[in-house]
N, C-alpha and C positions, 0 to 999 in steps of 0.2 A: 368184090371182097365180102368177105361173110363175118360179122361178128360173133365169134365161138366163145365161152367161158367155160374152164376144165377144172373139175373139183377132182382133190383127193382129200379120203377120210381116212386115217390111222385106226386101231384097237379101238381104243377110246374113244375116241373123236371128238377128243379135248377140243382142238381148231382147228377148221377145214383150210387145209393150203389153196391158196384161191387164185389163179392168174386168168387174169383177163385180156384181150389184146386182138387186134385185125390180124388176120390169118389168112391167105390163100387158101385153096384149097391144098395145094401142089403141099403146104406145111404140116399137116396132119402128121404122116411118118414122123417130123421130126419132133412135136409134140409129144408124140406117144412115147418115143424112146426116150425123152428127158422126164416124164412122166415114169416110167418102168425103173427107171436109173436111182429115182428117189426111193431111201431106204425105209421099210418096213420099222414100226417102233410103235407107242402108244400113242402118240403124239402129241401136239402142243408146240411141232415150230412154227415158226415164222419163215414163210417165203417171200422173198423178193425179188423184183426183174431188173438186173442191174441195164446201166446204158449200151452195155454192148450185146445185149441177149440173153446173157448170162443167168442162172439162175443161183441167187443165194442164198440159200438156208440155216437157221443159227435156231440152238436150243433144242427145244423138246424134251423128252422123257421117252426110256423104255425099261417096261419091265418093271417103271415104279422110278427107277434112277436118272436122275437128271444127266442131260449128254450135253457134253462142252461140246462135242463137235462141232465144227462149221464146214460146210460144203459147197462147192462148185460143181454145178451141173453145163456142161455145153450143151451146144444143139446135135451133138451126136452123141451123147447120152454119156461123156465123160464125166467121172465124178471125179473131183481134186480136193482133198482133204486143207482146210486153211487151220493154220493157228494163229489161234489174237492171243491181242497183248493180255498186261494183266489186272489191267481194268474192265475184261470183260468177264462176268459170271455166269456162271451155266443156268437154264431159267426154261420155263413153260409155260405156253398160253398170254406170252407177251406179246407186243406189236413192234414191226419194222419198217420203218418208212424213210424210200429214198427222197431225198433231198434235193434240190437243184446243183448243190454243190457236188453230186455222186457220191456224198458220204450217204451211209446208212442211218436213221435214228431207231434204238431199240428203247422201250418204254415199258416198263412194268414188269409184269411176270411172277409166275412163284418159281424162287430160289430155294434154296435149302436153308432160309431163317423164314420163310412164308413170303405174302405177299409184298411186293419191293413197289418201292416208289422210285429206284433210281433210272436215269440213262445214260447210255452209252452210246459213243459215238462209232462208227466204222466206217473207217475212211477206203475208197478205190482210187485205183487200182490195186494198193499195198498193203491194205486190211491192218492198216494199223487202228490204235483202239483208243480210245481218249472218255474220259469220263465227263458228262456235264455237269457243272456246277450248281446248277438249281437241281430241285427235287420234285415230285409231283405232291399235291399237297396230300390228294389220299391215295395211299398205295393202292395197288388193283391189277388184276387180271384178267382175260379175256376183255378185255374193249376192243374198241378200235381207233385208229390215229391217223387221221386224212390231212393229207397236205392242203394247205387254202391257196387261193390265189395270190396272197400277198408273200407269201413263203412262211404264214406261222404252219402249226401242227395242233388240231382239233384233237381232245382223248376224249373221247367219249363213253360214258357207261361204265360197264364190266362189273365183276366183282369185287369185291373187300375182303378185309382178311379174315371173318368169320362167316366168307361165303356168302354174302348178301349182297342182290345185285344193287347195282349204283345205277343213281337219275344224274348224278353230278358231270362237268364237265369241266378240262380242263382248257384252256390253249398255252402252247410252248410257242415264244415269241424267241427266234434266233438272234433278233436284234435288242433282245435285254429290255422292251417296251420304250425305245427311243425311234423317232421320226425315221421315215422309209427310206431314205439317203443315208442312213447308218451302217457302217458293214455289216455283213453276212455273214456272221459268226456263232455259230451252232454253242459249240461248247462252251460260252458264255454264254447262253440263251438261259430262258426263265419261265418256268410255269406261272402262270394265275389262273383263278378261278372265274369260270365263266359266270356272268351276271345271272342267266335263267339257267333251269335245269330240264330233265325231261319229264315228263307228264307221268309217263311210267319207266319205274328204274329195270334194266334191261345188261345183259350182257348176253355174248355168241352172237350180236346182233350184226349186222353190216349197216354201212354207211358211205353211199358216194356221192362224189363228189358231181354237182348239177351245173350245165353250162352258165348261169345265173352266178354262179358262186355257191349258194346255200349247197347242203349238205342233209342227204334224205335217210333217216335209219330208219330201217326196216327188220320186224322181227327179235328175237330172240328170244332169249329166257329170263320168265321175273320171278317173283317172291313166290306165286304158286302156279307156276306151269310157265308154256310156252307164249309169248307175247302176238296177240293178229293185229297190233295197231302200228301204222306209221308216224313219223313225226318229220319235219321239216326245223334245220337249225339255220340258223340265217347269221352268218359270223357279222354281217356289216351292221345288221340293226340290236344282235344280242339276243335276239328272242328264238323261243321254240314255239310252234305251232301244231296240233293234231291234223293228219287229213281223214279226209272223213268215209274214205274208203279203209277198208280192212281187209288181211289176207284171208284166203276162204279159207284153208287148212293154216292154223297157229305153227308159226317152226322158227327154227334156230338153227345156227350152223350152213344156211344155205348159202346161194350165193346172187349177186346183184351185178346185172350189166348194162349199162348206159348206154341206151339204141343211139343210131345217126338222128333220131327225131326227138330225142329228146326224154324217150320214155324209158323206164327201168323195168329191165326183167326179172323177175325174184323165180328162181328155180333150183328145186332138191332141197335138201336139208332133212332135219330129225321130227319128228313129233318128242312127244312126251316118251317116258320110258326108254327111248333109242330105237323109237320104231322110225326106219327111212320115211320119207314122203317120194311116192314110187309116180306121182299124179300133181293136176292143179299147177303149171306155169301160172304166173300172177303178171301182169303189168301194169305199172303207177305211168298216172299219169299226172306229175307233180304238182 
């Protein structure tokens, strides 16, 4: 088996739709056709890879205008148009993160009042849509939201609502901050604000998840340019840590694959200005 990771970039390339995942060889064809199937726009949705294969897409922008859309992609490059309910908002540059329950969590985003602290739930099979009852404490866009081992949700970074990126972090505790034998209850779940922050504030950055548990971000965009440092977030002990390698070309918008051994690959992405990075695979060694 061969570890592949497939980027696609929109117009803009607000946010790079990123699926990661083992792959035969023999899957390539079906790859590419669920890749081709996905529509042209400026961008800023959010992709996710539901339990059954499936690819679902929600939000984005084209043309400047926010797209309610939501989308189903098969492995034979069928698209099925979904409608949610009406708790959910049309939005860009948010994050969507499947759950153990198969619901979806959507977090953040600019709407059409700016940058939103709410989320929304989506439920599978039947894409119904439910709102959560907590809030994020600071609104924000382009971050990212990594499931942890215990089943919270990591937000990490992004921007604010006057465009400036964020060191802050949040976590989304489904269990409302009560002992792990509590049900698993999403839409009463609760943001708090992480104890440490990050060393440099960052957004377009990625952040996976490490067989340890900790959580590696790498990359992105800060206050003046592109970010070359990583950081290590460690949810058990609270703390962030710098390592003390750095990317040789600074970028944002790439993407991060977590090898069989342990190591992460950071490959593609933007420089400054929206020039691609066409060179330089990077590997952490965490």
């Amino acid at each position: 088996m061969t570890n592949r990771t497939f980027t696609r970039r929109f117009r803009w390339g607000a946010t790079v739709a990123l699926i990661t995942g083992l792959f035969v060889m023999a899957t390539r064809g079906v790859v590419a056709r669920m890749l081709q199937a996905l529509p042209d726009g400026d961008g800023g949705e959010a992709l996710t890879v539901l339990p059954d294969g499936r690819w679902l897409t929600t939000g984005g922008a084209d043309d400047g205008a926010l797209l309610g859309a939501t989308r189903l992609v098969d492995h034979r490059g069928r698209v099925e148009h979904v409608e949610l309910g009406p708790a959910w908002r049309p939005r860009t540059e948010h994050s969507a993160t499947l759950l153990p329950t198969g619901s979806v969590l959507v977090i953040g985003g600019v709407t059409d009042q700016g940058e939103s602290g709410d989320a929304t739930l989506i439920g599978t099979p039947g894409f119904d849509t439910a709102g959560v009852s907590s809030a994020l404490g600071v609104p924000r866009s382009a971050h990212t939201a990594t499931l942890l081992l215990d089943g919270r949700v990591l937000v990490i970074g992004g921007r604010d609502a006057r465009g400036e990126p964020l060191a802050s972090i949040e976590a989304f505790d489904p269990r409302s901050g009560h002992d792990s034998d509590a049900p698993y209850m999403p839409e009463f779940g609760a943001f708090t604000q992480w104890p440490a922050q990050l060393h440099l504030p960052r957004s377009q950055h990625t952040a996976t998840m490490l067989p340890d548990g900790t959580v590696l971000v790498v990359g992105g965009r800060g206050g003046s340019g592109d970010v070359p440092s990583a950081e290590i977030v460690d949810p058990a002990a609270g703390t962030v840590r710098t390592l003390d390698s750095v990317l040789h070309i600074p970028r944002s918008e790439h993407t991060a694959t977590l090898l069989p051994d342990g190591r992460v690959l950071i490959a593609g992405g933007y420089e400054e200005n929206s020039i691609a990075v066409s060179q330089g695979l990077w590997l952490v060694r965490p």
